[in-house]
C-alpha positions in Angstrom: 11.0 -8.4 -8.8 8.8 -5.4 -10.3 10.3 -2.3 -8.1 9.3 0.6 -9.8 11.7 3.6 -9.5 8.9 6.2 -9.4 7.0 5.2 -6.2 8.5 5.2 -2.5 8.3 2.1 -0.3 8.4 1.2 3.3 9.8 -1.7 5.5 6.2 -3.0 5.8 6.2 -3.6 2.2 3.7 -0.9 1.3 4.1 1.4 -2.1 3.1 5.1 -2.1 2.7 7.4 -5.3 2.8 11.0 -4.0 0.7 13.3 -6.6 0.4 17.3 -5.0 -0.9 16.4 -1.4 -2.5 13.1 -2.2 -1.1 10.0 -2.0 -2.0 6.5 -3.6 -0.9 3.6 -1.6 -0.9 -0.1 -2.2 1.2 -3.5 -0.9 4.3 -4.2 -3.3 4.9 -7.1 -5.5 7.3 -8.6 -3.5 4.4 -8.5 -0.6 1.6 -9.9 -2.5 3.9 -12.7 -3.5 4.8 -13.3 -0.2 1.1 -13.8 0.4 -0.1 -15.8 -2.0 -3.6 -15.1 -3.5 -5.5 -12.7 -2.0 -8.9 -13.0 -1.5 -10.2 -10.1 1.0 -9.0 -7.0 1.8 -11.0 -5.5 4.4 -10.5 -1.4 4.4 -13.1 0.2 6.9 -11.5 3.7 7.6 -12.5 5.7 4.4 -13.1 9.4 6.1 -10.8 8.9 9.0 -7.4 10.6 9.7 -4.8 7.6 10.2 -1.0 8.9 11.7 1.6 7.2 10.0 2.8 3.6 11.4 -0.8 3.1 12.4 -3.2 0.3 10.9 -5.4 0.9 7.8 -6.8 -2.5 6.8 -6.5 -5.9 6.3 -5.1 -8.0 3.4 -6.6 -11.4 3.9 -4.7 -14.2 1.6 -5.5 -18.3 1.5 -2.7 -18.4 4.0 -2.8 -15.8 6.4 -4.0 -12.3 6.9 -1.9 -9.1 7.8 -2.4 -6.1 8.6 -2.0 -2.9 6.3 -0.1 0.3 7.8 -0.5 3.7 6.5 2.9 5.1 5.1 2.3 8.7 5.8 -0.8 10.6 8.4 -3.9 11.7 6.2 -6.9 11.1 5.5 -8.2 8.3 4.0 -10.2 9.2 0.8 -10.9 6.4 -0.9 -10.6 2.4 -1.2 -10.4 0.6 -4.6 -13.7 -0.4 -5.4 -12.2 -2.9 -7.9 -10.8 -4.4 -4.9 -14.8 -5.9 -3.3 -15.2 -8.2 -6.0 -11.4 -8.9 -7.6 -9.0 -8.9 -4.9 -6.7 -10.6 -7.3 -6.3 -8.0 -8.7 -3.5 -7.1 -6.4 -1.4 -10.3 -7.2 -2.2 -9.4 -10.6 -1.3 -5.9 -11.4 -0.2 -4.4 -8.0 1.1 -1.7 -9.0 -2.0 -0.1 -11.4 -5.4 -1.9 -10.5 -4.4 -3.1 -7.4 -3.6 0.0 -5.5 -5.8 -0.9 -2.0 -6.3 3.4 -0.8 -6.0 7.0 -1.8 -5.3 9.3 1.1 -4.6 13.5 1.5 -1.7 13.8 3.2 -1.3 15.9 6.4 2.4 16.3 6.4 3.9 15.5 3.0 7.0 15.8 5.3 6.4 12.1 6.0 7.7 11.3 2.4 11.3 11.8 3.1 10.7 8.9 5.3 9.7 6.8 3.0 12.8 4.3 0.9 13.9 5.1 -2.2 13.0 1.8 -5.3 17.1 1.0 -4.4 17.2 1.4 -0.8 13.5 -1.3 -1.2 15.5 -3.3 -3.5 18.2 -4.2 -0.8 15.7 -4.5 2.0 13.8 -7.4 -0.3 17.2 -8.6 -1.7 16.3 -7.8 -4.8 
C-alpha cells in the first residue's frame, strides 16, 4: 500500500499536501482501491469556502459513489482538469495526476488534525 510519508491523511481516506497556505488534496490509494475504477468525479464548488468535515464532491466508481470531504476550511481554487476526461487517472497515479482539488487554507491550524503516513498506515492496516 503506497502511503507516502510526506503528505497528511484523514479517516475518510483523503490525502492533503500542505505548500505555504495552499493545500492539494486527493483520495488515497488504499481509497481508490477500495473503489474500484473510477469513472466520474463530480466537483462543483470551485470559488466556495468549504469548513472542514464538510462535503466537496463526489467520486463516482462502477460500484458505488461516495462522497469527498474537505480535510481542512478553505477555499476551493481549483479541480483537476485532467480529472473530466481521465478519471482513471486516480486509480492510476493517485498521488501525482490524480489529485481531485487545490484549496487556500483558512486556518492551516487544521493540519495538526490531520494523521501522520504511520498513524494512516494503522488506521488502513497497512
Amino acid at each position: 500500500m503506497n502511503v507516502p510519508d510526506n503528505l497528511k491523511y484523514t479517516n475518510d481516506h483523503e490525502w492533503v499536501l500542505v505548500e505555504g497556505d495552499i493545500a492539494t488534496i486527493g483520495i488515497t490509494d488504499f481509497a481508490q482501491g477500495e473503489l474500484g475504477d473510477i469513472v466520474y468525479l463530480d466537483v462543483t464548488t470551485v470559488g466556495e469556502e468549504i469548513e472542514q468535515g464538510e462535503v466537496f464532491g463526489t467520486v463516482e466508481a462502477v460500484k458505488t459513489v461516495s462522497d469527498l470531504f474537505m480535510p481542512l476550511s478553505g477555499e476551493v481554487l481549483e479541480f483537476n482538469d485532467l480529472l473530466e476526461n481521465e478519471p482513471e487517472k486516480v486509480n492510476e497515479s493517485p498521488y501525482e495526476e490524480g489529485w481531485v482539488i487545490k484549496i487556500k487554507l483558512s486556518n492551516v491550524e487544521e493540519v495538526n488534525s490531520l494523521f501522520s503516513s504511520e498513524t494512516y498506515k494503522g488506521l488502513i492496516g497497512g
